[in-house]
BASEFI-967368 format. One line per field, with one value per residue (C-alpha): chain; x, y, z. Coordinates in pm, 1 decimal. Example, Ala and Ser with C-alpha at 12.3 -4.5 7.8 and 13.67 -1.06 7.14 Angstrom:
<sites>
ch [A, A]
X [1230.0, 1367.0]
Y [-450.0, -106.0]
Z [780.0, 714.0]
</sites>
This chain:
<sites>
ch [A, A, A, A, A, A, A, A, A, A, A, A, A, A, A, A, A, A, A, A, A, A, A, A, A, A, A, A, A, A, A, A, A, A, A, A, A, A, A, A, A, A, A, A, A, A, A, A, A, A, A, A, A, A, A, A, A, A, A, A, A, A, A, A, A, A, A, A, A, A, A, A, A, A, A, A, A, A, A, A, A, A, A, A, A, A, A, A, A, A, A, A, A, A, A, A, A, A, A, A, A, A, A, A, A, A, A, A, A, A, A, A, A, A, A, A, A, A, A, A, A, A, A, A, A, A, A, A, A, A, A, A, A, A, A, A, A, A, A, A, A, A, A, A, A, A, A, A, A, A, A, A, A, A, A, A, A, A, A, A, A, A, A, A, A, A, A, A, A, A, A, A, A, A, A, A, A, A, A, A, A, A, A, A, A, A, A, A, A, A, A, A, A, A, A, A, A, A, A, A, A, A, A, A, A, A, A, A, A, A, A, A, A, A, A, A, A, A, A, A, A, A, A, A, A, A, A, A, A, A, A, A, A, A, A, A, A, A, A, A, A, A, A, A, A, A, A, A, A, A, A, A, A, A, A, A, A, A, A, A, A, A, A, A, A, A, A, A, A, A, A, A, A, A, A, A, A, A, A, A, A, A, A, A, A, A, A, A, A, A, A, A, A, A, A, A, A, A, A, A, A, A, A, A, A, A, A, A, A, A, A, A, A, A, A, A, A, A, A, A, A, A, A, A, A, A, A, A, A, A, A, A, A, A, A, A, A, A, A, A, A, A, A, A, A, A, A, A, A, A, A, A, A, A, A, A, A, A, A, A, A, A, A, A, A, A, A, A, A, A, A, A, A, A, A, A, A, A, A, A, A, A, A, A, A, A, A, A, A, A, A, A, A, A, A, A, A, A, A, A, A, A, A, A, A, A, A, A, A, A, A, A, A, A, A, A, A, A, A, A, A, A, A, A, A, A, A, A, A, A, A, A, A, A, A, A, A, A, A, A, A, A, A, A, A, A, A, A, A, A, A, A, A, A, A, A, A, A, A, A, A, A, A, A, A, A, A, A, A, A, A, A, A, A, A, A, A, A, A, A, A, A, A, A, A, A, A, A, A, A, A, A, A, A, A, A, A, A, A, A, A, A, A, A, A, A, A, A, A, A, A, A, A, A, A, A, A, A, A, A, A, A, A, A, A, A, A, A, A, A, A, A, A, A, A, A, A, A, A, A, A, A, A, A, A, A, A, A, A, A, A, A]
X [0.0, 287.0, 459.2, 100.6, 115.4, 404.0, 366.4, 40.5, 219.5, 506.4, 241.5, 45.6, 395.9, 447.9, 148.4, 195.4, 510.3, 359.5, 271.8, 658.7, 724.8, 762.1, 533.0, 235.9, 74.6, 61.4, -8.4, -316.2, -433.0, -560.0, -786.8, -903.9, -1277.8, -1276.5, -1135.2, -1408.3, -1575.2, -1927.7, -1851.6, -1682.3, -1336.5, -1063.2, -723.4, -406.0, -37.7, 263.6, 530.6, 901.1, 1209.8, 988.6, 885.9, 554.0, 649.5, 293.0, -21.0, -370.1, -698.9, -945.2, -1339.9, -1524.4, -1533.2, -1887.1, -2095.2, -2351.1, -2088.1, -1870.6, -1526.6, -1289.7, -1102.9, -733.3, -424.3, -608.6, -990.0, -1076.7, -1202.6, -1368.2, -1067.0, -1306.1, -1108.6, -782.7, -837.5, -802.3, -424.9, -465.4, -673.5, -395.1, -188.1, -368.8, -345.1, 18.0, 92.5, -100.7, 86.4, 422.9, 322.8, 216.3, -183.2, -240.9, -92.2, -164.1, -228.9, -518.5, -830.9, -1156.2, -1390.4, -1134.3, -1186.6, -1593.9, -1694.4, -2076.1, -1920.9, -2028.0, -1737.8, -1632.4, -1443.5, -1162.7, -998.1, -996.8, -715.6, -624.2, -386.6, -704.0, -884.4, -565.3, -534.9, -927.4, -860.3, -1115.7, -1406.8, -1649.1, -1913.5, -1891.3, -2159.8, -2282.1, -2348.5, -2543.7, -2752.0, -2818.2, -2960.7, -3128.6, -3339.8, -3170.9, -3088.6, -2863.0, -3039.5, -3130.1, -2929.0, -2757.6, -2515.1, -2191.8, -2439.4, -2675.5, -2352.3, -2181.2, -2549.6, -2517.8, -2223.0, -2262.9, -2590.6, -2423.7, -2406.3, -2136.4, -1865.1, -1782.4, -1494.6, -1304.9, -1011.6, -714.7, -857.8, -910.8, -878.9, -1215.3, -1226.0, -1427.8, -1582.6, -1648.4, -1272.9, -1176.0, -1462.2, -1418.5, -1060.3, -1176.1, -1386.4, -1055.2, -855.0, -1145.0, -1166.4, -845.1, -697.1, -1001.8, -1068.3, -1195.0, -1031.0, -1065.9, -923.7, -653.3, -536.2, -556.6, -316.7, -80.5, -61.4, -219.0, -77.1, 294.8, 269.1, 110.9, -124.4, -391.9, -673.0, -704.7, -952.0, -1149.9, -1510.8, -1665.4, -1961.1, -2159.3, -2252.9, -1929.1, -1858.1, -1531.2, -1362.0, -1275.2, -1437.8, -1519.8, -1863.7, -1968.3, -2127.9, -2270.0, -2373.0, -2761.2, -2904.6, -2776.5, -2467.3, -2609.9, -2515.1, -2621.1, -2521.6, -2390.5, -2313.7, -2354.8, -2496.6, -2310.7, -2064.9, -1861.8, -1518.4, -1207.8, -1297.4, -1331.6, -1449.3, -1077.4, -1083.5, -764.2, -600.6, -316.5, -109.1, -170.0, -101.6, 217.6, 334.6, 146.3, 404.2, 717.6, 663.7, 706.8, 1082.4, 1169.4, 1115.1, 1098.8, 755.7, 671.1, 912.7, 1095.4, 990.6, 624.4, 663.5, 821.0, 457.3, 257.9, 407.6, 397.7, 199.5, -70.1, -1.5, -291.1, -342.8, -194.8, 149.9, -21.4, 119.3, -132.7, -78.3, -292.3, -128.3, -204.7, -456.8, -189.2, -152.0, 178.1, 208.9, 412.3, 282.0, 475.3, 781.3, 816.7, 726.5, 413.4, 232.7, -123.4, -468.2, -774.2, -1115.7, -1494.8, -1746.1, -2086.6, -1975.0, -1574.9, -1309.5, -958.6, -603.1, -270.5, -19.8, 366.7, 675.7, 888.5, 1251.7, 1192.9, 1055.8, 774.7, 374.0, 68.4, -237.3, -544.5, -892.2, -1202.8, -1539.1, -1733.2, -1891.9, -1785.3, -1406.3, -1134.6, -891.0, -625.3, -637.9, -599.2, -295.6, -154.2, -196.7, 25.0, 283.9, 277.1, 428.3, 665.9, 814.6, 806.5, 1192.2, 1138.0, 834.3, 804.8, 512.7, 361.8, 281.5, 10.5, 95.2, -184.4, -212.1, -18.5, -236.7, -535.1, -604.1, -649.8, -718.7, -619.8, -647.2, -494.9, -796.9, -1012.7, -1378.3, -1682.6, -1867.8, -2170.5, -1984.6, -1918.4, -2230.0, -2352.6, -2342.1, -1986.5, -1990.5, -1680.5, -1785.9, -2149.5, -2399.4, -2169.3, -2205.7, -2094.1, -2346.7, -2220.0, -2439.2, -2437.9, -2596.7, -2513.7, -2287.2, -2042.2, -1992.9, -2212.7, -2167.9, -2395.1, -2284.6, -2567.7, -2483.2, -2541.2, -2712.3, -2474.8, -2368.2, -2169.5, -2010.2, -1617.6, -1469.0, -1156.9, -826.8, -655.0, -700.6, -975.8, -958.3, -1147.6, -1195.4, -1405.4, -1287.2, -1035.2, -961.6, -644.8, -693.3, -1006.6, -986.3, -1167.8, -1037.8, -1208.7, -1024.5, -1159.2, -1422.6, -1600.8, -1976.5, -1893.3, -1924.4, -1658.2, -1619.5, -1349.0, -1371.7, -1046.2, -1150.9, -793.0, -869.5, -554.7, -329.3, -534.9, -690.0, -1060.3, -1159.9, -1459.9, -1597.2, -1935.8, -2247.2, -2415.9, -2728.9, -2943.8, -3273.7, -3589.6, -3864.5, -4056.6, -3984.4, -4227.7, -4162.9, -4410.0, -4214.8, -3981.5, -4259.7, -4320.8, -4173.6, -3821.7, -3679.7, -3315.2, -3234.5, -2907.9, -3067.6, -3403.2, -3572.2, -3809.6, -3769.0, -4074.7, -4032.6, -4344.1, -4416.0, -4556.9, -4582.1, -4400.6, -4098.8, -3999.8, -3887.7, -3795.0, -3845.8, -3700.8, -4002.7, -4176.5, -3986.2, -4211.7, -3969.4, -3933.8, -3602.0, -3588.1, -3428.7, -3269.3, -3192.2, -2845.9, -2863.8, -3157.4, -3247.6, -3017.5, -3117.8, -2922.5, -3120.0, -3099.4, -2867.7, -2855.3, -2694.4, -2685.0, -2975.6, -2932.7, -3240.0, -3204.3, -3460.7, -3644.5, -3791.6, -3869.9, -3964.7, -3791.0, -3730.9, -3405.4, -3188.2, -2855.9, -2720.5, -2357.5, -2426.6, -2088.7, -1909.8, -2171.8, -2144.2, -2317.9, -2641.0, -2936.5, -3288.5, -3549.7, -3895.3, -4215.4]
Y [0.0, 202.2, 181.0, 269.8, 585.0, 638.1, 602.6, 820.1, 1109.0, 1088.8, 1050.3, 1379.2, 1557.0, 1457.4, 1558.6, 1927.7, 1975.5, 2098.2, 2376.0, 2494.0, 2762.2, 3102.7, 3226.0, 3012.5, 3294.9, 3530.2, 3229.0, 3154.4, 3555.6, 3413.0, 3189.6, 3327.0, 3344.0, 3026.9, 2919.0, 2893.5, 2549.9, 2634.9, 2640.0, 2467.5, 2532.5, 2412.1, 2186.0, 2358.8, 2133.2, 2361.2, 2110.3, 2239.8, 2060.5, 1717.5, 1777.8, 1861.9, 2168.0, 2293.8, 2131.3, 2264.1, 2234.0, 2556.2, 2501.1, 2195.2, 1884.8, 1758.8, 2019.6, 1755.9, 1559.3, 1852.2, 1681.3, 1959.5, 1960.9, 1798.0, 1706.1, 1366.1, 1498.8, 1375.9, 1620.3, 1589.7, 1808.5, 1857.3, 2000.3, 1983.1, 1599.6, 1656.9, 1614.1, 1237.4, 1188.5, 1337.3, 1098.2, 818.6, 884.1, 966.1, 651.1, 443.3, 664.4, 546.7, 171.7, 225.3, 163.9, 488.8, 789.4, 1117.2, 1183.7, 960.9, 1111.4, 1110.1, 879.6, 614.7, 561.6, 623.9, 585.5, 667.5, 1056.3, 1245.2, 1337.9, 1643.5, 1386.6, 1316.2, 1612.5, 1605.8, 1452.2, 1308.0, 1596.3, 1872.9, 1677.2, 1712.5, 2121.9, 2242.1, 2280.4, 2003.5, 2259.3, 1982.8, 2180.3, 2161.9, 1851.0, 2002.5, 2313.6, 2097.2, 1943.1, 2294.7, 2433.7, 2093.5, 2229.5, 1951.9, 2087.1, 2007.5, 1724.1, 1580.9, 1224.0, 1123.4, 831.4, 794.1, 681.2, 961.6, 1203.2, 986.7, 1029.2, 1398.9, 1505.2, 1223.0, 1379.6, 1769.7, 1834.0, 2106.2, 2217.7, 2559.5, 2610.3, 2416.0, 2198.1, 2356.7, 2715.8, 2837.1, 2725.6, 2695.6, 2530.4, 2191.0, 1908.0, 1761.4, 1659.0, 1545.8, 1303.0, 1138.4, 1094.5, 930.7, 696.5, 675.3, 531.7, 268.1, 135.7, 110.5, 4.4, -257.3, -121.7, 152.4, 464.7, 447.5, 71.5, 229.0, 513.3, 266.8, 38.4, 259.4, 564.1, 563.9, 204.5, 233.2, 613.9, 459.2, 707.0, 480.9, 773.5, 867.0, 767.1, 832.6, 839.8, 662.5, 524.8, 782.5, 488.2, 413.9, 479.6, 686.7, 708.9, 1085.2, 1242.0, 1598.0, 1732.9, 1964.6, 2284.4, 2617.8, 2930.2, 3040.8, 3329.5, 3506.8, 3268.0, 2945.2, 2701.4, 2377.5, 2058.2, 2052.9, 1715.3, 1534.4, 1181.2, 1205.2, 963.5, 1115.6, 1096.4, 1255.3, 1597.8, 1595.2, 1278.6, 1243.4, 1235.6, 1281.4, 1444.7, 1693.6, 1402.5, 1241.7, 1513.9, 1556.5, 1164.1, 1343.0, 1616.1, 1416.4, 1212.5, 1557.8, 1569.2, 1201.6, 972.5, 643.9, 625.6, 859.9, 942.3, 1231.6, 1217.0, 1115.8, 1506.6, 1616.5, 1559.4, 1659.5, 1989.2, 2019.9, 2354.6, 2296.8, 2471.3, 2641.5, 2611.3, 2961.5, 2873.9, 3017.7, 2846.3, 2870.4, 2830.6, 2487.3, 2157.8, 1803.4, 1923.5, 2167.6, 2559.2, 2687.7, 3004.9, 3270.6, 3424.3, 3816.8, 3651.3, 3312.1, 3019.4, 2809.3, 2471.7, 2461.8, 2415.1, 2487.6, 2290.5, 2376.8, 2161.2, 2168.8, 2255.7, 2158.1, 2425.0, 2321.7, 2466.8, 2289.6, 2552.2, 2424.4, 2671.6, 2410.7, 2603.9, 2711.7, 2332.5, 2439.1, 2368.2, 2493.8, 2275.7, 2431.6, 2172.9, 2408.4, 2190.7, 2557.0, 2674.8, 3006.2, 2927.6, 3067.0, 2888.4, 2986.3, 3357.8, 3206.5, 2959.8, 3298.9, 3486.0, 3193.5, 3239.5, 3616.3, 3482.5, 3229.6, 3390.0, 3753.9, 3857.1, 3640.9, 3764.7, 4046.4, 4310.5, 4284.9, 4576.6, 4546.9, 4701.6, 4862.6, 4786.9, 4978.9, 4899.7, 5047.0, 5394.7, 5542.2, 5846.5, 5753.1, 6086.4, 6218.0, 6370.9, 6183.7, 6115.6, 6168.0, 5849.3, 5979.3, 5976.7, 5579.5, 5461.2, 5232.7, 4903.5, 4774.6, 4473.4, 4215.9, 3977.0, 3954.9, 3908.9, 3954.4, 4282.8, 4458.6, 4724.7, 5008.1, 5240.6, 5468.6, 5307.4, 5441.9, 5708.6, 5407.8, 5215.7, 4914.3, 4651.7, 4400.6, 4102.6, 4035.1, 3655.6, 3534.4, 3870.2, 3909.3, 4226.2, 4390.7, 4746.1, 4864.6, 5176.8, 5385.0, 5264.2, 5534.4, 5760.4, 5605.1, 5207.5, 5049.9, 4720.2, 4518.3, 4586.2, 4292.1, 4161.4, 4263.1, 4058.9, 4205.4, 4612.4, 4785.0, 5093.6, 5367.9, 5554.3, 5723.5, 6006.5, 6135.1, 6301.3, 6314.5, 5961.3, 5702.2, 5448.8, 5181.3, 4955.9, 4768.3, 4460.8, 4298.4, 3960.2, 3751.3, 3902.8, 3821.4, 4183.5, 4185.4, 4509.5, 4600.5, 4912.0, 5102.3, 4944.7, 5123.5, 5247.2, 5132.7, 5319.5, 4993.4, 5208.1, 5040.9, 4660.0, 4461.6, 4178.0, 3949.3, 3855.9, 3633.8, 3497.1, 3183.3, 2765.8, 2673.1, 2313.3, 2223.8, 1822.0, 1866.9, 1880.1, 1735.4, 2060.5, 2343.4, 2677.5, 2901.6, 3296.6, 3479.6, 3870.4, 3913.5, 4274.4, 4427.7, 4231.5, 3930.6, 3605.2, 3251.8, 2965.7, 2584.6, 2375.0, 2279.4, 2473.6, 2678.6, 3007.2, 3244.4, 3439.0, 3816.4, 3871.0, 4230.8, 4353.7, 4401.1, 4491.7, 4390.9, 4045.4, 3989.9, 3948.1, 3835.6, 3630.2, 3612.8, 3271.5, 3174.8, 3355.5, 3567.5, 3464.9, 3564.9, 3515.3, 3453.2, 3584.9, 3384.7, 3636.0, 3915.3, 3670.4, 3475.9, 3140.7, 3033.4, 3159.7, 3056.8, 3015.6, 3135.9, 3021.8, 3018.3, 2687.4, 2634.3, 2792.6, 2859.3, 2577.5, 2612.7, 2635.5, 2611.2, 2752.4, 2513.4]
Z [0.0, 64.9, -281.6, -427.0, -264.6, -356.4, -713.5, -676.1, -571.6, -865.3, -1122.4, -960.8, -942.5, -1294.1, -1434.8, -1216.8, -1368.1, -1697.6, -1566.0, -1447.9, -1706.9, -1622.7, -1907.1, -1750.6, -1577.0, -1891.6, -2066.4, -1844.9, -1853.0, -2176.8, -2051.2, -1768.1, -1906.8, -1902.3, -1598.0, -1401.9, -1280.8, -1440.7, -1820.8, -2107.8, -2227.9, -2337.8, -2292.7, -2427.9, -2453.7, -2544.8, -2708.0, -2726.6, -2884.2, -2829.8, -2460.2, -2353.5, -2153.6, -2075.3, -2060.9, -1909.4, -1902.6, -1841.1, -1742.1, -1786.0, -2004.4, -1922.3, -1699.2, -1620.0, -1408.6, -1281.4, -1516.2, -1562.5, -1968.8, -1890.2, -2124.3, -2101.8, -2236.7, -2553.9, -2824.7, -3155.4, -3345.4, -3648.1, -3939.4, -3805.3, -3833.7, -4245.2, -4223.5, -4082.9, -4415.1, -4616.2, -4391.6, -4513.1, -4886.2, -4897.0, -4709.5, -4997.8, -5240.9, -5094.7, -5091.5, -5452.1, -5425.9, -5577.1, -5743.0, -5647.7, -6049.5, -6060.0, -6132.4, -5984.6, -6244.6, -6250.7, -5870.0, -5899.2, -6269.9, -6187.7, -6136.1, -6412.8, -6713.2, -6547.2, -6275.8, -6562.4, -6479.2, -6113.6, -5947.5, -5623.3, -5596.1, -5628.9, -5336.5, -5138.7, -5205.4, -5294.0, -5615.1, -5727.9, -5762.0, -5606.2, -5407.5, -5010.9, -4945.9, -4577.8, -4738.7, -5015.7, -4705.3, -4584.6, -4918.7, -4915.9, -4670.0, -4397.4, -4018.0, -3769.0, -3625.3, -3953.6, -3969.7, -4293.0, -4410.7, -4706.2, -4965.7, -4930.0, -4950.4, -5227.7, -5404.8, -5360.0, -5522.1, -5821.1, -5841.7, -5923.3, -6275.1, -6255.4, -6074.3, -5859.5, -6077.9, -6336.8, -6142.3, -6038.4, -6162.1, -5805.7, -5437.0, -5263.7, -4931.3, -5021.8, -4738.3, -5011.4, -5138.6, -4825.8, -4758.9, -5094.0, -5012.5, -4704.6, -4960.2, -5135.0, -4909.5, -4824.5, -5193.1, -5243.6, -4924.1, -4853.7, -4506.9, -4353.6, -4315.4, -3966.4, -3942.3, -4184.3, -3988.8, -3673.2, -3816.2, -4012.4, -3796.5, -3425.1, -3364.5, -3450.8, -3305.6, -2978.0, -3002.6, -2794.5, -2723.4, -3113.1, -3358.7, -3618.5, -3510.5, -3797.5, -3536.9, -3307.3, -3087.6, -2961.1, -2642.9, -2621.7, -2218.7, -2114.4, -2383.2, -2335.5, -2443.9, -2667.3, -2609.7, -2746.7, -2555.8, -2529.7, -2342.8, -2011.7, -2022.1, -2021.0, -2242.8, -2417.5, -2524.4, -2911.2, -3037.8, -3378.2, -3464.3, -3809.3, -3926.7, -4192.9, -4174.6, -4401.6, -4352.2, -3991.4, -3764.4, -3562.4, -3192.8, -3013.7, -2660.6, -2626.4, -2499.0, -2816.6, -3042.9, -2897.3, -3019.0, -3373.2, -3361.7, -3265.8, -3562.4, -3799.1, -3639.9, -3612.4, -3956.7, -3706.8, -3856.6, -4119.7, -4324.8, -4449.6, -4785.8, -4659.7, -4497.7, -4779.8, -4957.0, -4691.4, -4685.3, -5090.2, -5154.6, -5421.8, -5761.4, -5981.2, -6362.6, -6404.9, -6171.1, -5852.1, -5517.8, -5301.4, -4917.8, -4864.4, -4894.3, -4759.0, -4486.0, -4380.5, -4423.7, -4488.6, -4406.9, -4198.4, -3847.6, -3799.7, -3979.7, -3880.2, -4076.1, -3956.4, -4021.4, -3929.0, -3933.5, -3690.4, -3725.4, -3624.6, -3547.8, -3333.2, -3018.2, -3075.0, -3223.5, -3198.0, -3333.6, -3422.3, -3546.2, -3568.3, -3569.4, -3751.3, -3734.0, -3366.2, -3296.3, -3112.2, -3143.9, -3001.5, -2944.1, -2837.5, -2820.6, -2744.5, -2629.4, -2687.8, -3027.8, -2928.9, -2914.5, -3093.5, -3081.7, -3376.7, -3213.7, -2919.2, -3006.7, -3207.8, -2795.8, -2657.6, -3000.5, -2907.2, -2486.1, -2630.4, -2913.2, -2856.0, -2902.1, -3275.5, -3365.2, -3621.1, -3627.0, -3979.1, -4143.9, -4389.4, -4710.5, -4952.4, -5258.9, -5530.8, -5825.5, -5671.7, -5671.9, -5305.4, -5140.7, -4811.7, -4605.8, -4325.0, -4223.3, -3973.9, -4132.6, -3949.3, -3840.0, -4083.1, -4403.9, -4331.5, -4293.6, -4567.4, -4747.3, -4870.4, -5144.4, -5054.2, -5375.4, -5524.9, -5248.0, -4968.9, -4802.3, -4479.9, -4364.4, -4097.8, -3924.4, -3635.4, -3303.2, -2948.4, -3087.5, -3256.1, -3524.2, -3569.5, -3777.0, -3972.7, -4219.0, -4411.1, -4497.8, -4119.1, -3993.0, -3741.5, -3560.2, -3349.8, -3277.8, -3387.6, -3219.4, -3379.0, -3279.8, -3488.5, -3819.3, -4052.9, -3848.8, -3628.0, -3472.7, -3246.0, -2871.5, -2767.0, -3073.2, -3286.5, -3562.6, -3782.5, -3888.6, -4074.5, -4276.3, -4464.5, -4768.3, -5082.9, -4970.0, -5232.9, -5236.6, -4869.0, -4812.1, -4809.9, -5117.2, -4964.6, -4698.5, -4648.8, -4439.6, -4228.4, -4110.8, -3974.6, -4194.5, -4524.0, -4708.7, -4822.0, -5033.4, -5012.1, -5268.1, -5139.2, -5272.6, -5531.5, -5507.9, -5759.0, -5884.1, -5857.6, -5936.9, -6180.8, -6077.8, -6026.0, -5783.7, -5893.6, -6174.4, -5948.4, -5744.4, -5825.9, -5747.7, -5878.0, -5896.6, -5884.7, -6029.1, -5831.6, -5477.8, -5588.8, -5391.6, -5474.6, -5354.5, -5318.7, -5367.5, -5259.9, -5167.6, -4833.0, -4686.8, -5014.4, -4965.7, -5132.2, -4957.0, -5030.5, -4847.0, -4911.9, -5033.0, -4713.2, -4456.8, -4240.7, -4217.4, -4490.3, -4572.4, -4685.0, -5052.6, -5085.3, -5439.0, -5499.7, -5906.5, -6165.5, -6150.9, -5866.6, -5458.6, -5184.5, -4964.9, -4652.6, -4513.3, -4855.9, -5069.2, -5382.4, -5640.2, -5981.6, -6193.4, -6565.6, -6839.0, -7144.3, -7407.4, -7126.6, -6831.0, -6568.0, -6685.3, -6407.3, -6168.4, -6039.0, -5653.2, -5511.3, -5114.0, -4963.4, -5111.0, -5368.1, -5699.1, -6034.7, -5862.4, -6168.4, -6065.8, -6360.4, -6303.9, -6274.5]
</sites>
C-alpha cells in the first residue's frame, strides 16, 4: 500500500510539472474566461524541442458531471483531423496503391465526365471545384439534427451536374474533397479509413486515445462534451450523430497530439519524404502556389514560418499551429462553439516567441487607386453598405454614438470603435480592422476589411434606382435536379422572400442589381430571363457555386 502511494504522488507531481514555465501565468491571462468550474473550455499542450512543456486544461469537459477539460480529455478536433486523411493517402501513395495523379472517375466511374480532370492531388489542395456537401444538405433544406449516411452524400455530389470552378482554376475550401478521399482510401486500401489510420498511424505512433469516429454509438472514455452558448450565459449541449469521416471525424487528446508532432521531427515512422509531400503547396493552372497543402496551411505568423490548421465543429473548435525552425507547437482543443482557438494559439505564439516575432505591417495595394487621407472622417460619411464579392455585403451604421456593424450573410452584428485615423476594430480583438479611404460626395467608397493578416476590399455598394420593378415577376416555385428541392419565392408585406419547399420560415431577398437578390442565409440569387420573363436563376451560397434552378 505504501509503494502505491508512492507512485500516486510521482504521477500527480508529474502531471503538475507541466505547468513549471515562467510564461504560464501570462499564458493563463488568456484563458481566464474560461477558468471557471461552471462552463466549457478548453485543454491547451505547449510542445518544445519534443517535450511537452505545458499542458492545461481551463473550465469543464462535461458540466452535467462537474469533469474539468485535462491534457487527457478527448475532443472531436473537427477540421484539423483533415491532415490524418492526407496521412492516409500519402501513405497508400508510398506503398504504390495509388498515385496522387489519378483522377476522380477512374476511382468512382458513376461521377459524371467532369471527374476526368480532377485529381487526387485537387482533393488534397481544394482545387477540385467539387461543391462543399454540408453546405449541399443545408440548401437541401436539412438541419442540424437531420441524420444522414456515405451513400446519401456519395449520391449527392454524383448527383451535381457542374462544378464551382473548373479543377485547379481556383482554391475553394471543399468538405467535399476530403470526404471522398476518405472513400478513397477505403476502396483502395479494402478497409476503412478508420481501421486504416488505426493500423498505419495511431498504432505504430502509440497514439492509444485517437480515432477516427466513424460510429456515433461508440462509447469513447474521457471524452469531453460539446457545447454552445444560449441566453444570459447558459449554455447547451452541441453534439452530432453524423458519421462522416475525411474531412473531420478524428478524436484525439493533447497528450496524443504531442506523439502526432514528434513524428514531424523524427522519420521512425513517417518518413521524411512522406513530410516532404505533406508539406507540398498545391499549384494552380496559371502557376499560382497557393498556401494549402495536404490538410496543412503553410504560411508565416509576424515573420516566422508556420504549419497549421484549426477545425470547427458543433460545439468543438480546436487549433494545431507548428513553428517548424523554432521546434515548437501549439495545441489548443475548445469543447465551446464560441471558441477561438487559432487567435488564441496565435496569444500563446505572441508569450513564447516575442523577441522572434516580427510586427507585420500590412501594405496597400499599389495597383489600386487610393485616397487615403490624413484627415479623420466623421462616423456619418461611413455609414452604408460595402460589397466584398457579389452578395456579400458589410453594412455600418451609427448606433449608441459608434460604429455598428452588420454582415448580411449570417445577420450578425456587433459594434467597432476607432483605434486610430480612418480604423477600427471590435474591442479585444487585434486581428479584424476595418479601414475607410476614398471620400467622395462626402461619403466614403473603400472599406479595407484585415482579417488575420489576409486583405478583403470592399468598394461602397451602389445604389441602384428599382422604381418600376415589379416583384411578382420572381414569385413563383423553382426546382433544382441537383438537390431534388423546390424553392418558393413569394411577396408578403411588399418584400420578397424565399423559403425551401416545405420549410415553415421564410427568408428576406434584398436587391443588390436587376435580376439579382441576396437572400438572406442563402446567398446571392441571380435570376435569368427567357424572351422578357424569368425562366431560371442561379445560386452562389458560400461553397456552392453557379447551382441552376429552372422555373415550374
Amino acid at each position: 500500500m505504501k509503494k502505491q502511494f508512492q507512485l500516486i504522488l510521482l504521477l500527480s507531481f508529474s502531471v503538475c510539472s507541466y505547468g513549471q514555465i515562467k510564461e504560464s501565468q501570462a499564458i493563463d491571462s488568456i484563458f481566464t474566461k474560461w477558468n471557471n468550474v461552471d462552463v466549457p473550455g478548453c485543454s491547451l499542450g505547449i510542445i518544445k524541442d519534443g517535450q511537452l512543456i505545458y499542458a492545461k486544461g481551463y473550465g469543464m469537459a462535461n458540466m452535467e458531471y462537474d469533469i474539468p477539460n485535462s491534457a487527457s480529455s478527448v475532443f472531436r478536433i473537427a477540421s484539423t483531423s483533415k491532415q490524418f486523411t492526407a496521412a492516409c493517402i500519402i501513405l497508400l501513395a508510398e506503398k504504390g496503391k495509388l498515385d496522387l495523379d489519378d483522377n476522380l472517375k477512374s476511382l468512382f466511374p458513376d461521377f459524371p465526365d467532369y471527374a476526368e480532370k480532377i485529381t487526387v492531388r485537387h482533393l488534397l489542395n481544394h482545387t477540385s471545384g467539387i461543391r462543399d456537401y454540408l453546405q449541399i444538405a443545408y440548401l437541401k433544406g436539412l438541419g442540424v439534427d437531420d441524420f444522414y449516411v456515405d451513400d446519401n452524400v456519395m449520391e449527392w455530389l454524383v448527383n451535381q451536374s457542374d462544378l464551382n470552378f473548373p479543377p485547379g482554376e481556383e482554391f475553394l475550401y471543399s468538405n467535399s474533397g476530403y470526404w471522398l478521399l476518405g472513400q478513397i482510401v477505403k476502396r483502395v486500401a479494402g478497409i476503412s479509413m478508420a481501421d486504416f489510420a488505426q493500423k498505419e498511424i495511431f498504432e505504430p505512433l502509440e497514439m492509444n486515445n485517437t480515432h477516427f469516429h466513424n460510429d456515433h454509438t461508440q462509447i469513447v472514455k474521457n471524452r469531453a462534451s460539446g457545447y454552445v452558448p444560449v441566453e444570459k450565459g447558459n449554455f447547451k449541449i452541441s453534439m452530432t450523430t453524423l458519421d462522416m469521416i475525411g474531412d473531420g471525424g478524428i478524436f484525439t487528446t493533447i497528450n496524443n497530439i504531442k506523439k502526432w508532432d514528434d513524428a514531424f521531427y523524427n522519420s521512425t515512422v513517417l518518413s521524411q519524404a512522406f513530410w516532404q509531400e505533406m508539406t507540398k503547396q498545391g499549384v494552380l493552372n496559371n502557376g499560382e502556389v497557393i498556401d494549402y497543402a495536404s490538410g496543412l496551411m503553410i504560411s508565416k505568423y509576424k515573420g516566422l514560418k508556420t504549419i497549421r490548421h484549426g477545425g470547427a465543429f458543433y460545439g468543438f473548435r480546436a487549433e494545431l499551429l507548428r513553428f517548424p525552425e523554432q521546434k515548437l507547437s501549439i495545441a489548443i482543443f475548445a469543447n465551446r462553439g464560441d471558441a477561438n482557438p487559432s487567435r488564441m494559439a496565435n496569444q500563446v505564439a505572441n508569450i513564447l516567441l516575442k523577441d522572434k516575432l516580427i510586427e507585420e505591417v500590412v501594405i496597400k495595394d499599389k495597383k489600386v487607386e487610393t485616397d487615403v487621407s490624413e484627415e479623420e472622417f466623421q462616423l456619418s460619411q461611413l455609414v452604408g453598405s460595402y460589397e466584398m464579392q457579389p452578395g456579400v455585403v458589410v453594412s455600418l451604421s451609427i448606433k449608441n454614438d459608434s460604429l455598428n456593424v452588420l454582415q448580411t450573410w449570417n445577420k450578425s452584428t456587433y459594434n467597432i470603435i476607432k483605434t486610430s485615423g480612418n480604423t477600427f476594430q471590435i474591442p479585444g480583438n487585434n486581428t479584424l480592422s476595418f479601414t475607410f479611404s476614398n471620400l467622395k460626395d462626402e461619403l466614403t467608397q473603400r472599406l479595407t476589411i484585415i482579417q488575420d493578416g489576409r486583405e478583403t476590399i470592399a468598394p461602397r455598394k451602389k445604389e441602384i434606382e428599382f422604381s418600376g420593378i415589379d416583384l411578382n415577376d420572381y414569385s413563383g416555385s423553382y426546382y433544382s435536379k441537383e438537390l431534388d428541392v423546390t424553392y418558393n419565392f413569394e411577396i408578403e408585406n411588399g418584400i420578397l422572400k424565399a423559403g425551401i419547399q416545405d420549410k415553415q420560415s421564410l427568408m428576406d431577398c434584398t436587391m443588390s442589381v436587376i435580376d439579382q437578390f441576396t437572400v438572406e442565409l442563402l446567398g446571392l440569387v441571380r435570376f435569368q430571363r427567357t424572351d422578357g420573363r424569368i425562366s431560371s436563376f442561379e445560386l452562389d451560397s458560400g461553397r456552392v457555386k453557379n447551382l441552376y434552378f429552372e422555373k415550374k
